[in-house]
N, C-alpha and C positions, 0 to 999 in steps of 0.2 A: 435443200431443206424445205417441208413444207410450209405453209403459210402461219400457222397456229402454233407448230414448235417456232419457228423463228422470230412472230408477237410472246411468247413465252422466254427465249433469250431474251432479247431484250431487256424483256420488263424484268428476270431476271438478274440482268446486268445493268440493272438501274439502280435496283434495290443494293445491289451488291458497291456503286459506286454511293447510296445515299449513305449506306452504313459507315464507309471511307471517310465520309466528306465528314460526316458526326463526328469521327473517332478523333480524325484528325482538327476540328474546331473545338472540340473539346479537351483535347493537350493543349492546344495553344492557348485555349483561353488560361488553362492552369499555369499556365508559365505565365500569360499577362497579369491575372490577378495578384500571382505569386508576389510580386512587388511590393503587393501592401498586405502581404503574408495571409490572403485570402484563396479560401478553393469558389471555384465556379458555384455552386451551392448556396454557398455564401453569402458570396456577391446578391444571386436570386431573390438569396430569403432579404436582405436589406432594399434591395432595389421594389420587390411586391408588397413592401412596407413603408416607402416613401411616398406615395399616397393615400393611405391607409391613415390618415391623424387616431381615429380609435383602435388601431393596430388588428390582426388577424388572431386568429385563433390557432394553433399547432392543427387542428384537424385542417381549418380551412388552407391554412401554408401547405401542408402533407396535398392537399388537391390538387394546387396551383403546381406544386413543382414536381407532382406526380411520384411524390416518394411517403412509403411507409414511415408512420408518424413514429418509431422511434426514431428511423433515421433524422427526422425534424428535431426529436428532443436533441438529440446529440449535434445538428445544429445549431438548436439556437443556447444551449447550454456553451459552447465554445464562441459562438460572438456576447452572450451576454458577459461571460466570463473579462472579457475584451472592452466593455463597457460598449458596445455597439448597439445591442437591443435591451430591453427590459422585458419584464413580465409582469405585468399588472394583474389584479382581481377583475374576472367581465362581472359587471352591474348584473345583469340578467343573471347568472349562474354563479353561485361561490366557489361548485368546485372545480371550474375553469379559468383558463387565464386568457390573458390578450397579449400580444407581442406588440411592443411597437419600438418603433425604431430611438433611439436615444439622440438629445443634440449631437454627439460626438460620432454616432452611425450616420448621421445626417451629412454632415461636414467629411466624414471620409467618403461617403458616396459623392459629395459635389466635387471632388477632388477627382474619381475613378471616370465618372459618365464623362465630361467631355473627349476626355481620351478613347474610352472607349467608344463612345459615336464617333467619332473620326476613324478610329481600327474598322470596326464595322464596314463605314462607308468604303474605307482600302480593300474590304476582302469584296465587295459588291458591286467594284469599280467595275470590273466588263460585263456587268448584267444589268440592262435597261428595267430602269423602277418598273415600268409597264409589266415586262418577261418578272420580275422579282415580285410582284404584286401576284400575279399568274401563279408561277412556283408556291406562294404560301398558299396557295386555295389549293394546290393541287397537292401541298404536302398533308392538309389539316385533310382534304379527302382519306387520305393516304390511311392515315393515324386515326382514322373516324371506321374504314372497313377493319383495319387491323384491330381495332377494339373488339368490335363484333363476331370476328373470327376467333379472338382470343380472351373470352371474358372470364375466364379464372385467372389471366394473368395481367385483365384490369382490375380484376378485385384485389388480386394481392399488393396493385400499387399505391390501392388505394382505400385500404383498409381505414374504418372510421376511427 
């Protein structure tokens, strides 16, 4: 095999085990969260709103979690429904709103994080912080070319 087809497997069969690795951390997380009858999504939208005291906007959430702002409505529509978020008036614009998270989205997320930082740490266990530190620059490369190779299919995810 030459040298340029076999850096081409490879990488490849890199992509083909990141995609793996996704599929399969993202069932499991659905089955973790399932406990407190939460999807992955979810979780997201509460947890990029526990810092947020003046809450996010649905466009700005739609960014963060790189999903089409209906998909967001239909988020945050089922956790507000839940008492877990609210939707306020933003100061600045009347006819937008602000998310933010509710004392009771508050209190079931301090319930969710420590378990889930400890899971986390269990899936991380054989990969030195150093090499895992490495991995994240080299996935955000990763996900920074694929934008730019594919930018009708960042706009649709992230339509305003």
């Amino acid at each position: 095999m030459s040298a340029p087809k076999a850096a081409a497997t490879a990488r490849y069969q890199a992509l083909l085990q990141l995609l793996r690795t996704a599929d399969t951390l993202w069932n499991a997380s659905r089955v973790f969260f399932g406990r407190w009858d939460l999807g992955p999504s979810q979780f997201n939208v509460l947890n990029l709103l526990s810092d947020q005291p003046n809450g996010l906007s649905q466009v700005e959430l739609g960014r963060l979690l790189i999903m089409h702002r209906s998909n967001v409505t239909g988020l945050v529509d089922r956790l507000e429904k839940r008492g877990l978020v609210a939707r306020r008036e933003d100061a600045t614009d009347r006819r937008a709103y602000r998310v933010v998270l509710t004392p009771a989205g508050r209190r079931l997320l301090e319930e969710i994080l420590p378990e889930f930082y400890r899971l986390a740490e269990d899936v991380w266990d054989n990969v030195p912080a150093p090499r895992a530190k490495e991995l994240a620059g080299d996935l955000a490369r990763l996900a920074e070319t694929a934008e730019k190779l594919t930018p009708e299919a960042n706009s649709i995810s992230r339509v305003p």
